[in-house]
N, C-alpha and C positions, 0 to 999 in steps of 0.2 A: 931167442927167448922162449922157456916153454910156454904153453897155450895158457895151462894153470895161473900161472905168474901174470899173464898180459891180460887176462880177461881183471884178476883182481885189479890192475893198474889202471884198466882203462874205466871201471865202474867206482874207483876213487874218484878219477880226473872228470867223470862224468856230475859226480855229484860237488865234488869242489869247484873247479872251474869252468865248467858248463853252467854249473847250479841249478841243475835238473832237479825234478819232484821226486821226493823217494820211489814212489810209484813207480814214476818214468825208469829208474833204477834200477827198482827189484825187478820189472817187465827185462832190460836189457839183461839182466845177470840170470835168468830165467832161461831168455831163449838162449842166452850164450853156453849157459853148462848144457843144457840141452843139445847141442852141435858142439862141444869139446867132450859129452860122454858121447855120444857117438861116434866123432872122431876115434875115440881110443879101442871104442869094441869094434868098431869096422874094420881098423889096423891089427887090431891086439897087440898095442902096445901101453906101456905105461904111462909114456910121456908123447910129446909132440911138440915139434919146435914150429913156433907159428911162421915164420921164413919158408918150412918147406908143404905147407899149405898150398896145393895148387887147384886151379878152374876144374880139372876133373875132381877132386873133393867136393866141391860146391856142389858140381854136376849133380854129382851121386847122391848127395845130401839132402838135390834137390827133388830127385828122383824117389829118394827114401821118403820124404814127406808125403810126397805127393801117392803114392801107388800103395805105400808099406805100412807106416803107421798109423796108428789107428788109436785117437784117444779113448782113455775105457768110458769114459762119462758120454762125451760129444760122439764119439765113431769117426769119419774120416776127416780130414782136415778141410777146411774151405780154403776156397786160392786165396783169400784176402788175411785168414790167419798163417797162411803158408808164409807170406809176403811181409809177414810184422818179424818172420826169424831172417830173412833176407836183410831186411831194412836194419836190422841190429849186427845183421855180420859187414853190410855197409859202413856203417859208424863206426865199427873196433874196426875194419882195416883203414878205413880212414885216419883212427887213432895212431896206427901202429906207422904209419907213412911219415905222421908228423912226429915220430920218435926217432927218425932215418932208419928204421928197417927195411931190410927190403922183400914185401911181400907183395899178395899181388893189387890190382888197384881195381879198388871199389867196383868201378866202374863197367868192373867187367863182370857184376852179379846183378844180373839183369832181372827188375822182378816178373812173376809172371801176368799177360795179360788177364783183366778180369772184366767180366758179363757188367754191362751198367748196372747201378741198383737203380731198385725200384725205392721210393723215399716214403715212407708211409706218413702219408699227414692228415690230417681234420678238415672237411670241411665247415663252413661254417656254423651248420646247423647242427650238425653233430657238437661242437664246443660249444653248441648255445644249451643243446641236453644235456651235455658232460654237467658244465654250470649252476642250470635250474636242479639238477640230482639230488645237489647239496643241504641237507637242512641245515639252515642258517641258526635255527633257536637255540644253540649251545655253541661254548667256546672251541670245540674242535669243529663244528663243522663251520664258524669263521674262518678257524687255522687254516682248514682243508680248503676251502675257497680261494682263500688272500694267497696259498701257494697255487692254484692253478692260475689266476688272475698272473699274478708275479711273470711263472714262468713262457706265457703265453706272450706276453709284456714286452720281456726280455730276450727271451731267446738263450736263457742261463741255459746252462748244464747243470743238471740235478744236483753233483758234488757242489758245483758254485753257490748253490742255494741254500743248500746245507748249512758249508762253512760260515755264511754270513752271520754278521752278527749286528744287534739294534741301529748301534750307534753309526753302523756304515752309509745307512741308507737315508740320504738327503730328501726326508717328506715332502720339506718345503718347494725345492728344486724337481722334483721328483727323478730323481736322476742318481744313482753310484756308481762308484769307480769298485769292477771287480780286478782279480790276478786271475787268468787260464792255464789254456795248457802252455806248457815251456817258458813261465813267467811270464807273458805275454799282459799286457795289463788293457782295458777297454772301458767304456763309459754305457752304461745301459740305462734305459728309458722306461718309466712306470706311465703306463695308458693311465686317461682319468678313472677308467673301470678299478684298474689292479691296484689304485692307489685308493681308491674308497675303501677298497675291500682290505687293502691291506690297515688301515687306517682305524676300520670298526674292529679288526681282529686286537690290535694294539692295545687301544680303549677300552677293550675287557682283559687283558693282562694286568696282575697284580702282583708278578712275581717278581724277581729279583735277577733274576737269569741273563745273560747276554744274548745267547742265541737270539735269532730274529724269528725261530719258530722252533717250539719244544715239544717233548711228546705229553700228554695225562693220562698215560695205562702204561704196563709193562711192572716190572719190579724193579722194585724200590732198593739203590744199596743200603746196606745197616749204618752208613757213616751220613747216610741223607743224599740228596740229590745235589749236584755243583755243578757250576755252568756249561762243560763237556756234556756230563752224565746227563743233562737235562734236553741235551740237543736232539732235535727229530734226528734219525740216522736217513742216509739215502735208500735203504731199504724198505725204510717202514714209508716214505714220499712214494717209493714203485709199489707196494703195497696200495697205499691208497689210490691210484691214478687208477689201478685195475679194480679194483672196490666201484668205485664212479662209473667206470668204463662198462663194469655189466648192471649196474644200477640203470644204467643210461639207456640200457638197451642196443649198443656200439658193439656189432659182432668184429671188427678188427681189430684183434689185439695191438695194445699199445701199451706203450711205456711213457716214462713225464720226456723221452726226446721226442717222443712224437709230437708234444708238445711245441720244442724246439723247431722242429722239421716246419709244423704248421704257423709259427712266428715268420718263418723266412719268408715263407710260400705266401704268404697276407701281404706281406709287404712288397714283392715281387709282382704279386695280383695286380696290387694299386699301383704299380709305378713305381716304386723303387728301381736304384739302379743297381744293379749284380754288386760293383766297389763299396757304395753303404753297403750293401747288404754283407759282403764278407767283413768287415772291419766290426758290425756292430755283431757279429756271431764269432769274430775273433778268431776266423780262420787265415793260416799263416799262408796257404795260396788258393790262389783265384780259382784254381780246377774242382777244390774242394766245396766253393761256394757253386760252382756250376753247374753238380749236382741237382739244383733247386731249378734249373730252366724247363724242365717239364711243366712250367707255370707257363712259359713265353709259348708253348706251344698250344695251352689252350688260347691263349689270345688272337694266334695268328690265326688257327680256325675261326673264331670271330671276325676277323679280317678278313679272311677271305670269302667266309659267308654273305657279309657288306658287302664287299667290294668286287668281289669277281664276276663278269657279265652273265657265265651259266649261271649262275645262282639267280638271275633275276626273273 
């Protein structure tokens, strides 16, 4: 089968019977023509039958990423963006296996190892400045509040925030059910904070709108504003987080995950267990929530400080 042909087949099957996000979609169809145009100027050929795709292809591919090209905007590639064209030529040969081709197996594109991150999160006092930033005497800077409260709360993902709308969000319970990534579905928790706050922002809304949080600047279309059109975008949310952020006086840049980062890292601090903690941030394995132990490590210095005889 040529490349051309399998890559459209398999970003069908990805979106019908996987039932992936568009997003997730356009990402795979992205890096996919990305490694089938390169295939073809590396070979100079027209076509390429994915059958004769072999581990030295990969190889080179991988090598090309890594040493050669160079995006115009970013400049060289990082190993973690190297590893998302890997992870997509994983899935399409995995696709193509369960079509009985015979190509080669996933298995054998190894991604490459990468440096720990470093998790950038808030401490407390800092999200008590982010917080007090706020002027509260007008309806955006409720709005702008009830979303840091929210996401601080939750542990959302900004797009999750976004999308929400009124009627999703259980006041009484204080508690909704969001969709994440790969349809993944979870139950998230409003602190008594982020539900006060989300609560007084409500109580001066007079509009008509679904969204759970809309914008009041920008331009207006000439048909009026409608319940999309009226929705804060996830842009103008990272806009404002950075707005707060040098209000605050917080020389490390952050974004609203940072946010997210410092929801996990709270509740790991107090005691939580790694398993809640991955399930209510919705991550699909465990290594990704483990990221967040650089918390258990200030602990255990506490422990040892206590407890170990030199120290006394």
């Amino acid at each position: 089968m040529d490349i051309n042909e399998a890559v459209l087949r398999f970003l069908e099957y990805s979106e019908l019977d996987r039932n992936l996000s568009l997003k997730t979609v356009r990402m795979y169809g992205y890096y996919l023509q990305f490694f089938q145009n390169w295939l073809l100027t590396s070979t100079q050929k027209q076509k390429f039958e994915v059958e004769k795709i072999n581990e030295e292809d990969v190889r080179n591919f991988r090598l090309y990423l890594s040493h050669q090209y160079k995006n115009k905007y970013k400049g060289e590639l990082k190993r973690q963006t190297q590893n998302y064209f890997l992870v997509a030529l994983r899935s399409f040969f995995r696709y193509l296996l369960k079509q009985k081709l015979k190509v080669i197996s996933p298995e054998m594109i190894e991604l490459g190892k990468q440096r720990d991150r470093n998790i950038k999160f808030l401490p407390p006092e800092d999200l008590e400045k982010i917080f007090k930033s706020i002027d509260t005497d007008n309806i955006i800077g409720l709005r702008d509040l009830a979303i840091m409260q929210v996401l601080f709360s939750t542990g959302l993902r900004v797009s999750e925030l976004a999308a929400l709308n009124r009627e999703q969000v259980n006041m009484n319970a204080g508690e909704f059910g969001v969709i994440g990534k790969g349809g993944k579905a979870r139950v998230v928790f409003l602190s008594k904070k982020a539900k006060e706050c989300l609560q007084d922002y409500l109580r001066k809304r007079d509009d008509p709108f679904r969204a759970l949080f809309i914008r009041y600047s920008g331009p207006k279309a000439p048909e009026g504003l409608t319940d999309e059109k009226s929705r804060l975008t996830v842009r103008s949310m990272e806009r404002m987080v950075e707005k707060y952020r040098k209000k605050a006086g917080i020389l490390l840049r952050i974004g609203p995950h940072v946010l997210r980062h410092s929801y996990a890292t709270d509740l790991l601090f107090h005691g939580a267990d790694i398993r809640s903690v991955q399930e209510m941030l919705g991550h699909k394995n465990i290594s990704t929530t483990q990221l967040y132990t650089h918390v258990t490590n200030v602990r255990l210095k506490e422990i040892h400080e206590k407890y170990h005889s030199g120290n006394k």
